[in-house]
C-alpha positions as CSV (number, residue, x, y, z in Angstrom):
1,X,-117.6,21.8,148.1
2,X,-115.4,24.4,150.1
3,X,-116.4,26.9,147.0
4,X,-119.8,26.8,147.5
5,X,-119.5,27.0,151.7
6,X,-117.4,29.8,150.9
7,X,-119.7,31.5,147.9
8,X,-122.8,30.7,150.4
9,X,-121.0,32.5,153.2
10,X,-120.8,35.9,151.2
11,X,-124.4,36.2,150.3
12,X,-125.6,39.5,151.4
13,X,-128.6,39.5,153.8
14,X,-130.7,42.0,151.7
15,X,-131.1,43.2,148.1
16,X,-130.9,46.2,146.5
17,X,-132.1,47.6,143.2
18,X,-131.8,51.2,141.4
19,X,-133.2,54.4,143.6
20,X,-136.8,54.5,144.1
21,X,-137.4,58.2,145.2
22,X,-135.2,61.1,144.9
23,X,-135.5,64.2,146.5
24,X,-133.0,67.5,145.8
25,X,-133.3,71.1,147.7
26,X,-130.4,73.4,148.6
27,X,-127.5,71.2,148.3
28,X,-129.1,67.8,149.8
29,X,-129.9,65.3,147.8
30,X,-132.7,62.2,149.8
31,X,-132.9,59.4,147.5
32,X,-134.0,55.7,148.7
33,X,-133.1,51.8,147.7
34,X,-135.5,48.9,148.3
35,X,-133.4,46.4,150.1
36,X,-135.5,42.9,150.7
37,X,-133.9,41.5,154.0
38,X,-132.8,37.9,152.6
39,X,-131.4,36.3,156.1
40,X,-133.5,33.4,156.6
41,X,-133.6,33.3,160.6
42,X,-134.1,36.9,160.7
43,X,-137.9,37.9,161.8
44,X,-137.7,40.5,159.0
45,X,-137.1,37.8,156.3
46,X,-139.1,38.3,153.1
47,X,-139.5,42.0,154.0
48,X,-138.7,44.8,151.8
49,X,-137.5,48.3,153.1
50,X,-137.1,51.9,151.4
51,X,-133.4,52.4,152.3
52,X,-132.9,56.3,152.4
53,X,-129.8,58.6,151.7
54,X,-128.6,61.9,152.5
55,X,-126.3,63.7,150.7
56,X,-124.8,67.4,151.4
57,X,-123.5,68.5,148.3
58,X,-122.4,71.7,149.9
59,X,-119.7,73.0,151.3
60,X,-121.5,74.3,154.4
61,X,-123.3,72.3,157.7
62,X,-126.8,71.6,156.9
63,X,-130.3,71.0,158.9
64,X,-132.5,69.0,157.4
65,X,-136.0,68.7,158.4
66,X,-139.0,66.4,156.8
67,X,-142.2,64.7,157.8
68,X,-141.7,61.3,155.8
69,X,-145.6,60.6,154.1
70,X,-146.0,56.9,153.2
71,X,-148.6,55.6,151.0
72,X,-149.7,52.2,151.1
73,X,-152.1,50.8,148.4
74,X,-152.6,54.7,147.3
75,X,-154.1,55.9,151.1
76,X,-151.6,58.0,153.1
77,X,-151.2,56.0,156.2
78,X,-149.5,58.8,158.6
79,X,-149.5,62.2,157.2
80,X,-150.9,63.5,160.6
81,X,-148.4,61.4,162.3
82,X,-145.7,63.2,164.4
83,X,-143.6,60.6,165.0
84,X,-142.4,60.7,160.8
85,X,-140.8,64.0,161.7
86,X,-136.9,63.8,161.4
87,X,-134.0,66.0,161.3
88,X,-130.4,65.5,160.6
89,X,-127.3,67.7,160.5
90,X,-124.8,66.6,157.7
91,X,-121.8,68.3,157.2
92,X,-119.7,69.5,154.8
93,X,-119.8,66.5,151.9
94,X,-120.8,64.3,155.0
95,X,-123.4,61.5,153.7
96,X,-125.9,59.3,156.5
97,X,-127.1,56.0,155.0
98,X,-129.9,53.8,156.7
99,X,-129.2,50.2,156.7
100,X,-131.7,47.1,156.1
101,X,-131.1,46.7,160.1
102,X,-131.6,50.1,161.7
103,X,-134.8,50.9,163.9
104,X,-137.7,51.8,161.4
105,X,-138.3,55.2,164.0
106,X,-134.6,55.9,162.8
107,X,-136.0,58.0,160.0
108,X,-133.9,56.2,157.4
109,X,-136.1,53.0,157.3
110,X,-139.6,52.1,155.8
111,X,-141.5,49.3,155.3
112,X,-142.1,48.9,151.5
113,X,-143.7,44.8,151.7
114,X,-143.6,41.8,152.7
115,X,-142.4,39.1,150.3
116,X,-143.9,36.7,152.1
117,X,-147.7,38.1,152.1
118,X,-147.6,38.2,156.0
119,X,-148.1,42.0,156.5
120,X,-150.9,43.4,154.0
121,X,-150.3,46.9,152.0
122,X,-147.4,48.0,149.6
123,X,-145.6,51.0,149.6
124,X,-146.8,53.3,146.5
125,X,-145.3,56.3,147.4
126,X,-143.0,58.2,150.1
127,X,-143.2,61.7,149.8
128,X,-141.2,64.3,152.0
129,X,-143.6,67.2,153.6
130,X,-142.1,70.1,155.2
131,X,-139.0,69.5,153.7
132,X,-136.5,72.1,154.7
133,X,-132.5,72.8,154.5
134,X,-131.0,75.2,156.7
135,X,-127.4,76.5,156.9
């Protein structure tokens, strides 16, 4: 019994599978997970999330800039939207990771679908628009 308290206690509350989109320009590489948020009292249960990455390769500070398009059932749902503008400064080697529980205006967070059928649409494809890196 305490081995299966214990086993049940280190379940992780989301899921993750290989990278779903990659995106490489000047030293930065964007790449994103699908993590389905799997804690049960959690208002985001059954959801699934495009978890995104940034990487500077370089050995220099770098500005990254974007406009984050997201297709749902093949219709762009906000490529005239402002607010899926982001920029981050990474340095040297540095690395910024999203997480299943970070604001989805962080810029490192999208809805992908809902498990549970709740929320109509599924995510068909993220592109990045205006995708710039600056030294």
């Amino acid at each position: 019994m305490k081995l299966t308290l214990v086993f049940l206690a280190i379940l992780p509350i989301s899921s993750a599978v290989s990278a779903q989109y990659k995106f490489e320009k000047n030293g930065i590489i964007i790449s994103t997970n699908p993590h389905e948020n799997k804690e049960k009292g959690s208002v985001d249960f059954g959801l699934v999330f495009e978890i995104m990455r940034l990487e500077n390769t370089s050995s220099k500070k770098r500005t990254v800039s974007f406009h984050a398009d997201l297709y749902y059932d093949g219709v762009c749902a906000n490529c005239r939207n402002k607010e899926y503008q982001f920029t981050f400064v990474l340095g040297p080697g540095e690395i910024i990771k999203g997480n299943i529980l970070d604001k989805a205006s962080s810029g490192l967070k999208y809805f992908k679908e809902d498990k549970n059928k709740r929320l109509q649409g599924v995510m068909t494809d993220l592109q990045l628009s205006s995708f710039t890196v600056e030294e």
